[in-house]
C-alpha positions in Angstrom: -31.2 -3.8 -12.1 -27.7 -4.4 -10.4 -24.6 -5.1 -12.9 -24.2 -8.8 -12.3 -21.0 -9.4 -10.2 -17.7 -10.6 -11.7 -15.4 -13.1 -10.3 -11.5 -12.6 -10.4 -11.8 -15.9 -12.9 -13.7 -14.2 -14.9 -12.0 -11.0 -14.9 -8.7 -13.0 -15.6 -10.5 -14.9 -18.9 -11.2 -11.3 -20.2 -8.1 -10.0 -19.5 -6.1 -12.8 -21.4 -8.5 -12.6 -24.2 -6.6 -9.2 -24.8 -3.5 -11.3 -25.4 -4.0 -14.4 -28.3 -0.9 -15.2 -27.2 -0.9 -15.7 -23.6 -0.9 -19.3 -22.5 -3.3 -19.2 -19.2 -0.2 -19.7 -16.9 -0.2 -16.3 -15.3 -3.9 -16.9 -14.5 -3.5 -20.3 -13.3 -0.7 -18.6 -10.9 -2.6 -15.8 -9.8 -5.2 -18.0 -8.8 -3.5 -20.1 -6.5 -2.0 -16.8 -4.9 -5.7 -16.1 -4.5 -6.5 -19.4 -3.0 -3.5 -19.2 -0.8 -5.4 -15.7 0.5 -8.5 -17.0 1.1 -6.9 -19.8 3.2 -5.0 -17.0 5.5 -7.6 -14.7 5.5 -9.5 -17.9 7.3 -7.0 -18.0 9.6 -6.2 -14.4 10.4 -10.2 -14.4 11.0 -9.6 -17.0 14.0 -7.1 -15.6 15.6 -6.7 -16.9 19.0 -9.5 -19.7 18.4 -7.2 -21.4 15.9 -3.9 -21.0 17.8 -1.9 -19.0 15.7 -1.5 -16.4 17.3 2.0 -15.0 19.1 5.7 -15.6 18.6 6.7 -19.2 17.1 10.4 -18.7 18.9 12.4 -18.7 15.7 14.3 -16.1 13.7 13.8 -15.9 9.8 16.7 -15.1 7.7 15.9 -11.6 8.0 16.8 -11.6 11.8 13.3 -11.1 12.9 11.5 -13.1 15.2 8.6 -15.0 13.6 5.1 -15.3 14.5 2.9 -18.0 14.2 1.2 -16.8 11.4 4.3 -15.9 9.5 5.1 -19.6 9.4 1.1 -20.9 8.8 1.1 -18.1 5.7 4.2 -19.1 4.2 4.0 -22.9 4.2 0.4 -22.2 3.1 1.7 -20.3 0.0 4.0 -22.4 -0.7 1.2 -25.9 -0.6 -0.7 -23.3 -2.7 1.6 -22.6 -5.4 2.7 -25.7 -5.5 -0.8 -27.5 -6.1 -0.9 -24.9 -8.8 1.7 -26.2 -11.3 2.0 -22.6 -12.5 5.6 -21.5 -11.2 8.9 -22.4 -11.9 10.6 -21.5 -8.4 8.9 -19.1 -5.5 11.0 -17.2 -3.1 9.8 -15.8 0.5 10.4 -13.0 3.3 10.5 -16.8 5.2 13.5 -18.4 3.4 17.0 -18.1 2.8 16.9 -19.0 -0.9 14.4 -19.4 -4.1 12.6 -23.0 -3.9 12.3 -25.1 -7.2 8.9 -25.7 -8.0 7.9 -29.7 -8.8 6.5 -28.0 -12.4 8.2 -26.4 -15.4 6.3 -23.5 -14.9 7.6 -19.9 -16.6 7.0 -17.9 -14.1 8.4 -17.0 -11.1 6.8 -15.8 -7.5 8.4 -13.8 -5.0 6.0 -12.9 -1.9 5.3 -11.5 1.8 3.3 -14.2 3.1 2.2 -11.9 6.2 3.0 -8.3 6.4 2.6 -6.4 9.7 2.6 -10.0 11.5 3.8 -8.1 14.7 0.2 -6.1 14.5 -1.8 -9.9 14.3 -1.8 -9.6 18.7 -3.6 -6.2 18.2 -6.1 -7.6 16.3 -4.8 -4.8 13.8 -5.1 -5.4 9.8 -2.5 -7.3 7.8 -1.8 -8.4 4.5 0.0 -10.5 2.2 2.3 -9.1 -0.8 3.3 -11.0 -4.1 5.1 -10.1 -7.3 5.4 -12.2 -10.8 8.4 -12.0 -13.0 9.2 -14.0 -16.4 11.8 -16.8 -15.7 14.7 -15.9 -17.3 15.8 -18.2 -20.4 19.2 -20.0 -20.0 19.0 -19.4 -16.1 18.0 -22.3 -13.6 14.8 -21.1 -12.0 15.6 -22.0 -8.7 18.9 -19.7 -8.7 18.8 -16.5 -6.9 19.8 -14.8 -9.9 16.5 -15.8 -11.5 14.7 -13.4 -9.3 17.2 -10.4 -9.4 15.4 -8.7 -12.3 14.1 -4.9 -11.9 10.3 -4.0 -11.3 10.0 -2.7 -14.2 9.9 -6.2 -15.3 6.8 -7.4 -13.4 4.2 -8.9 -15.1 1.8 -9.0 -12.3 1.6 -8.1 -8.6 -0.6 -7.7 -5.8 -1.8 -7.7 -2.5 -4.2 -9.1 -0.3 -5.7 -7.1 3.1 -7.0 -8.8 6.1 -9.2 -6.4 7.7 -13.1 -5.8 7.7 -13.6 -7.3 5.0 -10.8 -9.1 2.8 -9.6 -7.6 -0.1 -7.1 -8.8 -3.1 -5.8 -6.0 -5.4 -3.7 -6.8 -8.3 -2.4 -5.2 -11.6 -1.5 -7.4 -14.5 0.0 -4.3 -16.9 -3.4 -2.0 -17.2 -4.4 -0.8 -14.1 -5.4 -1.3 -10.8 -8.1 -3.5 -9.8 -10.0 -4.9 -6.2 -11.8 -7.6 -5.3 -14.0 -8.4 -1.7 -13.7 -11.5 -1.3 -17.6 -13.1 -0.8 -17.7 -15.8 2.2 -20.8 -16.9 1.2 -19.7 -18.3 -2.0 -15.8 -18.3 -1.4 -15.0 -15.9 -4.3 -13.0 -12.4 -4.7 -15.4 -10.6 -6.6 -14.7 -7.4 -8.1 -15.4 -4.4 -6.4 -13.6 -1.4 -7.3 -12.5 -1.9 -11.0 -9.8 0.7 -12.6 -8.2 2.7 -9.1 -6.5 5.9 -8.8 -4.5 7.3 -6.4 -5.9 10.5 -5.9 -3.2 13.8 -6.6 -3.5 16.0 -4.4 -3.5 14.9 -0.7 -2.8 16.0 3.0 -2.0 13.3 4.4 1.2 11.5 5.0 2.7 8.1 6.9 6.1 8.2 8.5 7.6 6.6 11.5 8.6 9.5 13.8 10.2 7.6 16.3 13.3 7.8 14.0 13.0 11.3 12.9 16.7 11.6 14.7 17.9 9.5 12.3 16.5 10.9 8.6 18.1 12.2 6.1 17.8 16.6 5.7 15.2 16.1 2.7 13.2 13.9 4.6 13.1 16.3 7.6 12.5 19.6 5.6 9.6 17.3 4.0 8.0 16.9 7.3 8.8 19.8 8.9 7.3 21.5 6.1 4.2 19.9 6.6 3.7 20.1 10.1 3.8 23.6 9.9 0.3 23.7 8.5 -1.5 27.0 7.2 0.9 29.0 8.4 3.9 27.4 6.0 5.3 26.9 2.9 2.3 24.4 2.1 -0.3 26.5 3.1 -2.5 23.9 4.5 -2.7 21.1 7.8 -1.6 17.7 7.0 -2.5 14.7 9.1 0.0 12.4 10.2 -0.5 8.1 9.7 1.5 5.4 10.9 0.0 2.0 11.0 3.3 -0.6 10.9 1.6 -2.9 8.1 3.4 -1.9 4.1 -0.1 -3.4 2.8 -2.4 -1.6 5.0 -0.8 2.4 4.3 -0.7 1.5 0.6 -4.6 0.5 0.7 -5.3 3.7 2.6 -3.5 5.3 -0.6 -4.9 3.8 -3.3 -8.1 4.7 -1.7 -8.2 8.1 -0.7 -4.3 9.5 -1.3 -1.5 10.2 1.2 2.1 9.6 0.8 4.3 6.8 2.9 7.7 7.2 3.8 10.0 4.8 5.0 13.0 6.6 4.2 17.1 5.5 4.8 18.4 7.0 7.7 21.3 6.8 10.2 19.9 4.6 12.7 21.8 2.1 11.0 24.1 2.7 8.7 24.7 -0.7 6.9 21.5 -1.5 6.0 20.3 1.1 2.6 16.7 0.6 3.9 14.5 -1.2 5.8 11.8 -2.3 3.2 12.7 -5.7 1.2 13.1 -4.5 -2.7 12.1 -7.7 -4.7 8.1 -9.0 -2.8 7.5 -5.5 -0.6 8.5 -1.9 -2.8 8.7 -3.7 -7.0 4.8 -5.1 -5.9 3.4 -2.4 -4.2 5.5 0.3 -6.2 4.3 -1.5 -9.5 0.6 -0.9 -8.2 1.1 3.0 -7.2 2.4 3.6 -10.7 -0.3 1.7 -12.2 -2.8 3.4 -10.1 -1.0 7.1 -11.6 1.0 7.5 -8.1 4.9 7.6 -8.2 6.9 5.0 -6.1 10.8 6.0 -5.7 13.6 5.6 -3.4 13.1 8.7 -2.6 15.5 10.0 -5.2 14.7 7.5 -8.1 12.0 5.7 -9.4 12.1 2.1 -7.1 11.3 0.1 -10.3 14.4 0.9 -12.0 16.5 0.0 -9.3 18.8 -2.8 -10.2 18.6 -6.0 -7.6 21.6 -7.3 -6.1 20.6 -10.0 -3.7 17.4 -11.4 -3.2 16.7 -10.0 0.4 17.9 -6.5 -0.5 16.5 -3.3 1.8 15.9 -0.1 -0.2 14.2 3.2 1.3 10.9 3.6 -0.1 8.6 6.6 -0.9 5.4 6.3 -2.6 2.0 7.6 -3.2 0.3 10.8 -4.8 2.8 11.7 -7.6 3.1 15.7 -6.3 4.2 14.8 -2.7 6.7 11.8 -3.5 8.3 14.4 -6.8 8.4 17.2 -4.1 10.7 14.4 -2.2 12.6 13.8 -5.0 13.3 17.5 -5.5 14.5 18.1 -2.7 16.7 15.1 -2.7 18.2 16.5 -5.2 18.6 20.0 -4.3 21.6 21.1 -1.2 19.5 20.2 1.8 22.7 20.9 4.0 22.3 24.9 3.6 21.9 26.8 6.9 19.7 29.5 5.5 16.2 27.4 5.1 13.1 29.7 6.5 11.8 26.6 8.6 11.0 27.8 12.0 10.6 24.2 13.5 14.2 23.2 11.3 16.4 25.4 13.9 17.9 24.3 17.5 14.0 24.4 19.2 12.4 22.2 16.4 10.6 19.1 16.7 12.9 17.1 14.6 16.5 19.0 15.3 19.1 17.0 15.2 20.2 14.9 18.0 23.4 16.4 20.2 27.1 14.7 18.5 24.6 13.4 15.4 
């Protein structure tokens, strides 16, 4: 006889029961993050039969163009949330500032409404990122400064895949969990219950169009692992790149790897490309929980202190003994000319572009 299945309500009900205290607030807002998923999950699912599909000719306050979907998810988050009652301000990829909630909730939301957007025209999976602080006391909710609180702070976070089959995974302080959402009966229903990202792996995700532009530890790190059996690790590594944050973390939670989307020179005022406070706290809060390590690629990422509320940071996360291996050799003098790396000198792959 099966187990019988488990909702994400129920799973929620359990979880507070842990904590007499807890009011049923954070559920309430996890909930309407998880309707707001099943409502773009519809929609990613249509594509081009709903329309939404392609640019929507404007620019976000990121600079980016947006797509269609980037503005359905967002105002659909936001109707969500709202409806809800459970937050006290949300801010988005999609908006300059934090937007005051009608209810005196006392949490707050920050969220990706729709990661890898630019992959939607490709038919490629996406996904949706959120993250759930504590408002601050004796600080108006709607205020930027509300939000700039470490990840280490996070009560909850998760993120929602659009691919296959839809997925939410979320951590509210004691692991990892995953739930497939059910069409026939509209309900996320547990499916993998307590994940771990596996230790040792061979895998890793970097974009190497801009391996002229990373750092020397990030280059030693590849270069290292490209050279297979025959160096220092000992063993082949394949090489991922998908362009969607939600999808490469999925594919490490499930079977290992290691991303890197490291700072490099291609340009030089922006620390990173990754947002810090709805794309590395969330998904670095659910690596740790899930035994990886998330860092900057010389710290851990959710101890870094936020200073605005679209801040870019580098980001390296996954199995702990790859992204620690990054850290060392962060710290260690990268810049010496004697490293035994026969694809690191004038004929290797990633040398160092002429006048760099």
């Amino acid at each position: 006889m099966q187990p019988r299945s488990v909702t994400l309500t129920e799973f929620l009900i359990a979880e507070r029961r842990r904590y007499p205290q807890a009011t049923g607030e954070l559920n309430g807002l996890i909930l309407s993050v998880a309707l707001a998923c099943k409502a773009i999950a519809n929609q990613v699912s249509q594509g081009a039969l709903a329309g939404v599909l392609g640019a929507a000719g404007e620019v976000n306050v990121q600079g980016e163009a947006q797509q269609r979907l980037d503005v359905v998810a967002n105002a659909t988050f936001l109707d969500c949330v709202e409806g809800g009652g459970h937050a006290a301000a949300v801010a988005s990829e999609e908006m300059p500032q934090p937007v005051g909630a009608a209810a005196a909730g006392r949490y707050l939301l920050a969220f990706d409404p729709l990661d890898g957007s630019s992959n939607t025209d490709v038919n490629v999976a996406v996904g949706s990122i959120f993250s759930i602080l504590r408002a601050p006391e004796g600080v108006e909710s709607g205020a930027e400064r509300a939000f700039l609180q470490p990840g280490t702070r996070q009560v909850a976070a998760g993120y929602a895949i659009y691919g296959p089959s839809t997925m939410l995974v979320i951590t509210v302080g004691s692991g990892v969990h995953a739930f497939t959402l059910d069409r026939a009966i509209g309900e996320f229903i547990l499916t993998h219950r307590g994940m771990r990202v596996p230790e040792r792996t061979s895998e890793f995700a970097i974009n190497a169009s801009n391996s002229r532009f990373w750092e020397p530890p990030v280059r030693r790190y590849v270069t290292e692992c490209l050279a297979g059996t025959g160096g220092p690790r000992e063993r082949d590594f394949n090489m991922r790149w998908i362009a969607s944050l939600v999808a490469e973390a999925h594919r490490i939670l499930v079977r290992g790897g290691v991303f890197l989307y490291p700072r490099d020179r291609k340009d030089p005022a922006k620390p990173g490309r990754l947002r810090l406070l709805y794309e590395a706290n969330p998904i670095g809060f659910l690596i740790e929980q899930a035994g990886g390590r998330a860092s900057t690629g010389s710290r851990p990422i959710l101890e870094t202190e936020p200073a605005s509320l679209h801040q870019r940071v580098p980001f390296v996360f996954g199995s702990r003994e790859e992204v620690e291996r990054i850290e060392r050799y962060h710290a260690e003098d990268t810049q010496r000319s004697d490293l035994d790396l026969p694809l690191f000198n004038a004929r290797g792959l990633f040398r160092d572009p002429v006048g760099a």
